[in-house]
VOPAGU-2260 file (C-alpha; in pm, 1 decimal, decimal comma):
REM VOPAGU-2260
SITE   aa  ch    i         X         Y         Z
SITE  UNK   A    0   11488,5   17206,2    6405,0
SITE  UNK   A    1   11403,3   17543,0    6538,2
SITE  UNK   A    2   11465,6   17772,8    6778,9
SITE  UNK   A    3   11358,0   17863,5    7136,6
SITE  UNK   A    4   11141,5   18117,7    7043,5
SITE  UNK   A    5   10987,5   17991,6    6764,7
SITE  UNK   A    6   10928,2   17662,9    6915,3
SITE  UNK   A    7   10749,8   17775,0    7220,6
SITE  UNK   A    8   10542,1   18089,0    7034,6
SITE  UNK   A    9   10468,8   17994,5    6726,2
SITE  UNK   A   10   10531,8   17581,5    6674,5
SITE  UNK   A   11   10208,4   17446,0    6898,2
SITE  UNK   A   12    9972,6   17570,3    6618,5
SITE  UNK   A   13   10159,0   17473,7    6327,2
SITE  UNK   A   14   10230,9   17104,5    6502,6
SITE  UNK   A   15    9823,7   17137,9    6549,9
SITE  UNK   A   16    9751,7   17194,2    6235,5
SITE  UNK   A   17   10025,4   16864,7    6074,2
SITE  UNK   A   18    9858,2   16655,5    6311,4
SITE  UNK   A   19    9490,8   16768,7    6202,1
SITE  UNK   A   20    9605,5   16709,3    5815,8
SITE  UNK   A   21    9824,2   16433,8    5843,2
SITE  UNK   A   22    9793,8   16244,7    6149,6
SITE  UNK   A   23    9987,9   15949,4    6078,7
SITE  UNK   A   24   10299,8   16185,8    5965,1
SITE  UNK   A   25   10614,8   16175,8    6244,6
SITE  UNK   A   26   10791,7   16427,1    6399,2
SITE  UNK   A   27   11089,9   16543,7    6553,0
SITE  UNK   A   28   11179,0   16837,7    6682,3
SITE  UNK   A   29   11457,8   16952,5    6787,1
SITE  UNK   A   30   11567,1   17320,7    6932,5
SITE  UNK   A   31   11899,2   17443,7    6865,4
SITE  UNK   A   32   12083,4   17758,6    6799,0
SITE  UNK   A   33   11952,2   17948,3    6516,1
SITE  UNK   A   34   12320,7   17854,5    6280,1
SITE  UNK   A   35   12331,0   17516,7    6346,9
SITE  UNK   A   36   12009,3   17499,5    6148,6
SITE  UNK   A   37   12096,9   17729,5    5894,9
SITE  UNK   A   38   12439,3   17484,9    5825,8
SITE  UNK   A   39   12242,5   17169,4    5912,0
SITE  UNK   A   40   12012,2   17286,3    5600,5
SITE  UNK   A   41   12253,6   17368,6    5379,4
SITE  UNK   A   42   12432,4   17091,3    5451,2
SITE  UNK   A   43   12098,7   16860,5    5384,2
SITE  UNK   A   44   12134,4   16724,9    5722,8
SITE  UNK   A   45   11805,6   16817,1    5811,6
SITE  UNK   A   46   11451,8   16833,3    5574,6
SITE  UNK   A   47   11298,9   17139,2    5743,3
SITE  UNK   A   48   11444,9   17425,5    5988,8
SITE  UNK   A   49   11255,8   17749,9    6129,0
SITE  UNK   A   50   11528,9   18016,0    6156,2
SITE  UNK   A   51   11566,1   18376,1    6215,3
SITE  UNK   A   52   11777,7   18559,0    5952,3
SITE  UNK   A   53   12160,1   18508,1    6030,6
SITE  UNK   A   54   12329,6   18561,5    5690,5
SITE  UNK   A   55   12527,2   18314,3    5465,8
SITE  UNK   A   56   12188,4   18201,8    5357,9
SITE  UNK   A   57   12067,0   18301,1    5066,3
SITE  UNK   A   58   12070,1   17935,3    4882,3
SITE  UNK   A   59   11751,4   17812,4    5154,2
SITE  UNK   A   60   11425,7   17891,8    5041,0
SITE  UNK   A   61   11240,5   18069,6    5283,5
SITE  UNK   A   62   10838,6   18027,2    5312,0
């Protein structure tokens, strides 16, 4: 899960480099609004989430 922005700017070299490192791993992504993520993380919904800072967060790890 991420968002617009991130997904279009920033995602295409990070899903470049996964594929280069683990080519048989499997994706999905999904782009949503920035706190569905944050609840769909905290909620363990979801294994991984790029994010912008919205608050109520401070229990996620951020890398």
């Amino acid at each position: 899960m991420t968002g617009e922005t991130l997904l279009a700017y920033k995602m295409p070299q990070v899903l470049q480099r996964v594929k280069q490192r683990a080519p048989h791993v499997r994706l999905s992504l999904q782009s949503l609004n920035c706190y569905v993520i944050r609840d769909a993380l905290l909620s363990d919904e979801v294994d991984l989430g790029g994010v912008y800072r919205v608050g109520n967060d401070l229990s996620l790890i951020h890398i």
